[in-house]
N, C-alpha and C positions, 0 to 999 in steps of 0.2 A: 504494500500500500504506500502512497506517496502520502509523506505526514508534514504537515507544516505550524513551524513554531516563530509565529511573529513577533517583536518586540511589545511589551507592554504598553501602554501610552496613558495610561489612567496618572492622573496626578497622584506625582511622589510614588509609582510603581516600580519598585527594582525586582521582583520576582521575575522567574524562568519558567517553565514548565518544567523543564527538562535539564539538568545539568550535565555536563558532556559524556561524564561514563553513561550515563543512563541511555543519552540521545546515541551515542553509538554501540549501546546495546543493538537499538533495535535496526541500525544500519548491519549491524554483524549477520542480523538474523535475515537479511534482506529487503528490507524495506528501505525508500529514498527518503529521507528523511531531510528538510530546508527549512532551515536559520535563517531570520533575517538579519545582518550586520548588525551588531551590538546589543541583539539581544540577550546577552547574557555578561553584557559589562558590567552591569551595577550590582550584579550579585559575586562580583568578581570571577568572571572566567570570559575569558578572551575568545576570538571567531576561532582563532588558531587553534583551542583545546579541541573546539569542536570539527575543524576541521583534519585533525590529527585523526582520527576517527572516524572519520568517514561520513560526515556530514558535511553536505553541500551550503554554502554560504549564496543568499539572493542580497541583493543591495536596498530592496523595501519591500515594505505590505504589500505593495499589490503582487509583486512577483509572488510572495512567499500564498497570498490568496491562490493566486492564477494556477501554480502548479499544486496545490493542495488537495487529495481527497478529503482526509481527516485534519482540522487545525485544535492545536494543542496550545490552548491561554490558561492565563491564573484568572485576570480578572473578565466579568463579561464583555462584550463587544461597546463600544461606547460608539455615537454617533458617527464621529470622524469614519469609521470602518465599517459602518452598515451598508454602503454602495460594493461593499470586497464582499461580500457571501452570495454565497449561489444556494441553488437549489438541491444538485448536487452533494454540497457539504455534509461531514460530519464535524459537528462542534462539538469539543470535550471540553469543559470550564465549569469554573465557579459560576451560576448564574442569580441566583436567588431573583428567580421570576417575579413571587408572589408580593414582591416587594416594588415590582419594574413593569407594570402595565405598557411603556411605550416600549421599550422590549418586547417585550412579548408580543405586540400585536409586529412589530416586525420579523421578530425571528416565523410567528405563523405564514408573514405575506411572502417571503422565503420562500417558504416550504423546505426548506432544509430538514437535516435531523439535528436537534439537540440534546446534549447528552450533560445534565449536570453533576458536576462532582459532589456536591452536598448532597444530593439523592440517590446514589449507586449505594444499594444496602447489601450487606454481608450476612444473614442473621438478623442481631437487634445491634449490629455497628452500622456505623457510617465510616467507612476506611478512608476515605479521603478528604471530609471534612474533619476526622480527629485531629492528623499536627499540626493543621491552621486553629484549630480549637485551643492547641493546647498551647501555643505560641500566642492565642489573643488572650487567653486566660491569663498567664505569664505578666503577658503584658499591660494588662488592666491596672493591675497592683503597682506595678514600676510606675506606669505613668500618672496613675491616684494619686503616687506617695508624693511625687513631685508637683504636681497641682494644689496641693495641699499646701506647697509653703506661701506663706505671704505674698514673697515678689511674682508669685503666681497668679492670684486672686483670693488661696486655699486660706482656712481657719491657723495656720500657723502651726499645725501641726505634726508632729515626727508621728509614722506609725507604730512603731514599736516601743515608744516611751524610754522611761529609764529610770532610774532610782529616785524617787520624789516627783518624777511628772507622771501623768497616766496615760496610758497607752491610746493611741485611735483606735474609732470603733469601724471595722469593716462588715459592711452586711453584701451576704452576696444572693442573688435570686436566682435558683437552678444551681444542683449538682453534678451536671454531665460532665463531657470534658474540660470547657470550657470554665465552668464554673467552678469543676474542683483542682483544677491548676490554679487560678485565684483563690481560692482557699487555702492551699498550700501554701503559695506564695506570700500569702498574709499572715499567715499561722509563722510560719518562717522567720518573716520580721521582727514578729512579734508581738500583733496586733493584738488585739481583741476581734475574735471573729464569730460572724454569726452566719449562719448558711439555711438557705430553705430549702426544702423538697417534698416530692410527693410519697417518696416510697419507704418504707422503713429499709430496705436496703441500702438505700442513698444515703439515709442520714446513718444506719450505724457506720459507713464506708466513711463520709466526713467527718464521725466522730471522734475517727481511730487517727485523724489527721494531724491532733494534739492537743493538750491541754488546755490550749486558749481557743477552743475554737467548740462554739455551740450548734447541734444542730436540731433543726426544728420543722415541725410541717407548717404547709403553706395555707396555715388560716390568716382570715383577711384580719383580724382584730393583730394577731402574732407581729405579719408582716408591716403593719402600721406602724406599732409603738418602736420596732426596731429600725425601722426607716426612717423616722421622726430625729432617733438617736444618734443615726450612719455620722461620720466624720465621711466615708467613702462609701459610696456604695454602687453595686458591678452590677448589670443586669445581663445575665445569661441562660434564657429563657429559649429551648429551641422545640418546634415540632417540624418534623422534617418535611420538606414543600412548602409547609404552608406558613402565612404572615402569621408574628411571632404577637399572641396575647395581650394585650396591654393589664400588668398588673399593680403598674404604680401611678395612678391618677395625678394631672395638676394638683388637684387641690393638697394633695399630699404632696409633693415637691415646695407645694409654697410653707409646708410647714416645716422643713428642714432647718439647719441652724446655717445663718448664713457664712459664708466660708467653705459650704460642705462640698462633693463633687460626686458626679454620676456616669459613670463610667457605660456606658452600653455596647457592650458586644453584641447584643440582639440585631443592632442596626439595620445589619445587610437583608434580614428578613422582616423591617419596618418598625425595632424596638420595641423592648416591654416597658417604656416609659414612656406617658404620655407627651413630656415633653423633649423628647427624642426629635433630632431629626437629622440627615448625614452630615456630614463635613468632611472634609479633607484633609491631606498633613501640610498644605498652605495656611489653611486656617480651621486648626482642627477645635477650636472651645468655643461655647457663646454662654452668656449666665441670662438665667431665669431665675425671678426669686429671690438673687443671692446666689443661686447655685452653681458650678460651675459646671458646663456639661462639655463632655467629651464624647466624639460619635462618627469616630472615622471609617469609614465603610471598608478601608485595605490595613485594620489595624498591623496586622502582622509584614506589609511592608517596608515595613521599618530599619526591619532585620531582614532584608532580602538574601542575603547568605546563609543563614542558618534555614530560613524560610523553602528557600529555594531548596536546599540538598535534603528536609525532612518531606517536602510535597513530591521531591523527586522521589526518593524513595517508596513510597507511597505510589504513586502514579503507575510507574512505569508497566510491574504488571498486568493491571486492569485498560492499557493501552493495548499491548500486546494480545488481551482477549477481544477486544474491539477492534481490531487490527486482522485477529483472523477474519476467514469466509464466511459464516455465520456470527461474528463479532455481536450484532444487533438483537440475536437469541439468545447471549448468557443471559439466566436470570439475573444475576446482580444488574447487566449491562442495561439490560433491558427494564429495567424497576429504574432504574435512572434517567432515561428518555422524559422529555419536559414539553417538546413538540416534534410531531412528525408529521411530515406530508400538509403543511398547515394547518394541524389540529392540535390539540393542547391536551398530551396524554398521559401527564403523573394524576393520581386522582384529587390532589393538594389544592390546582392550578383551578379547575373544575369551576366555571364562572367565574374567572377572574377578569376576561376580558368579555365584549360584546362580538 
C-alpha cells in the first residue's frame, strides 16, 4: 500500500505519526511509504533518518496527498488540507468528530474512509488513545502547578506544600488513563488529591495510588463541595465517540476560589466543563470567574519527542493490519471507522450532523 505521512500544520504541532524505525518498518515489509520534508523535524528526526530507511521524501502536502492511499496524521485534517483528500483515501488520525461538526460534514462530502485513532477498541482499551492519554494526564499537573503561581494568574500556590504551609488541593474528574496519570502525578508532588469515578474498581485502583490521594464516587453533592475547594482541578471525563458530559456547571466555576485553575483534557471531545472551550499553545489560558482555564486541544504536543516515539509505538501495528487486503475487516479496525462512503458509521456520531 502507498502510505502517506504529511507534516503536521495544527498550531504548535510537532508530533509525527510515524518515527523512522517505525516508518521503515513498514517500507521493509513492502509498502511505499512518503514523508513530506520536515515532517519529522520538531520531534527531532531528520528526512535523512527517514530516508536511511527506505522512505521516500515529497517536498509538500499535496504531493504527499497525491501519491497516498492511506494518510497517516496525529492531529485531524484542519481547513488548509481539506481540498488534499479524495474519495479514495484512507484517513488514520486522531479525529474526535463529535466535537467537529464542520469536519464531519466534510470528511462525509469526501466520501472517503475515516479511521479514528481514539475509537479503534481492543476489548474494553483504546490502544491508541492510551499514551496521548497518559502524556495529557502527565501533563495536566505540570502545567496546573505552574499556572498556579502568581506571575501566572494562579492562587500563589506550590502543590505539594511543605513544613508549615498546606499542600494544594487537586480534584481530578474521571479515572481512566488520562485521569489517573494526573492523579499520580499529583499524589507524587505531593498534593492533596481527590479523584472521582464510577466504579469501585477505579477508585480502589486510585486509592492504592497513595496516601494523599482520596477517592470517591461521582455524586453530584460529593463533586461540588470538592470543586468549590480544587486549588487545580483536571477534567478527564471520556466516552469513547461521543461528546464528552458536561459535569461541572458555570454556576459552579463561579464558585471557585479565585486564583484556582481548570485544567480540561476532555476538550478534544467538547469538555466536561461548562466553561470549556479550545485554545491553542499560542494562547493556550482565558479566566472566567477568576479562574484560570487551560484547554488546549494538542495538549501532548508539547512534548513532541517523547509524544511522537510513545504514538509510534502504539500505531505502527494497527497500521500494518489496515495496511493488509482486508485491512477494513479487522474488528478493532473496523469498530474505529467514523465515516464511510459518506455516511457516519461509529454508533457515537449517530445524528450529529444533518
Amino acid at each position: 500500500m502507498r502510505i502517506g505521512i504529511p507534516k503536521e500544520i495544527k498550531i504548535r504541532e510537532g508530533r509525527v505519526a510515524l518515527i523512522p524505525s517505525a516508518a521503515g518498518e513498514l517500507a521493509r515489509r513492502g509498502h511505499e511509504v512518503f514523508l513530506q520534508a520536515g515532517a519529522g523535524m520538531a520531534s527531532g528526526y531528520a528526512d535523512v533518518d527517514y530516508a536511511a530507511l527506505g522512505v521516500r521524501i515529497v517536498q509538500d502536502a499535496a504531493a504527499v496527498y497525491e501519491r497516498a492511499q492511506m494518510l497517516l496524521k496525529v492531529k485531524e485534517p484542519i481547513a488548509a488540507e481539506y481540498d488534499l483528500l479524495r474519495r479514495d483515501h484512507i484517513l488514520f488520525s486522531y479525529l474526535h468528530l463529535a466535537a467537529a461538526p464542520e469536519l464531519t460534514r466534510v470528511l462525509m462530502q469526501k466520501g472517503l474512509t475515516a479511521v479514528a485513532f481514539e475509537t479503534v477498541e481492543e476489548g474494553d482499551q483504546l490502544p491508541l488513545l492510551a499514551p496521548m492519554s497518559d502524556i495529557a494526564g502527565r501533563l495536566s499537573v505540570q502545567i496546573g502547578a505552574t499556572l498556579l503561581h502568581s506571575y501566572r494568574g494562579g492562587r500563589g500556590i506550590l502543590l505539594g506544600g511543605l513544613p508549615g504551609a498546606e499542600r494544594g488541593h487537586v480534584v481530578v474528574l474521571g479515572a481512566g488513563e488520562a485521569g489517573g496519570n494526573a492523579v499520580a502525578t499529583a499524589a507524587a508532588l505531593g498534593a492533596r488529591v481527590t479523584v472521582f469515578a464510577r466504579s469501585r474498581d477505579s477508585l480502589e485502583r486510585m486509592q492504592q495510588l497513595g496516601p494523599n490521594v482520596t477517592a470517591l464516587p461521582s455524586h453530584v453533592d460529593l463533586v461540588e463541595q470538592a470543586v468549590k475547594d480544587a486549588d487545580l482541578l483536571v477534567g478527564a471525563v471520556l466516552i469513547p465517540g461521543a461528546r464528552t458530559p458536561r459535569i461541572v456547571r458555570r454556576e459552579l466555576v463561579s464558585k471557585m476560589k479565585p486564583g484556582s485553575v481548570i485544567v480540561d483534557i476532555s476538550v478534544d471531545q467538547g469538555g466536561c466543563i461548562e466553561t470549556t472551550r479550545p485554545t491553542d499553545y499560542d494562547n493556550p489560558t482565558y479566566v472566567v470567574d477568576g479562574v484560570v482555564h487551560f484547554a488546549v486541544t494538542n495538549m501532548p504536543g508539547a512534548v513532541p519527542r517523547t509524544s511522537s516515539q510513545a504514538l509510534s509505538t502504539s500505531l505502527l501495528p494497527y497500521v500494518l493490519r489496515l495496511a493488509a487486503p482486508d485491512g477494513l475487516s479487522d474488528k478493532a479496525i473496523a469498530g474505529g471507522i467514523n465515516v464511510r462512503g459518506g455516511q457516519l458509521i461509529h454508533p457515537a456520531l449517530r445524528g450529529l450532523v444533518n
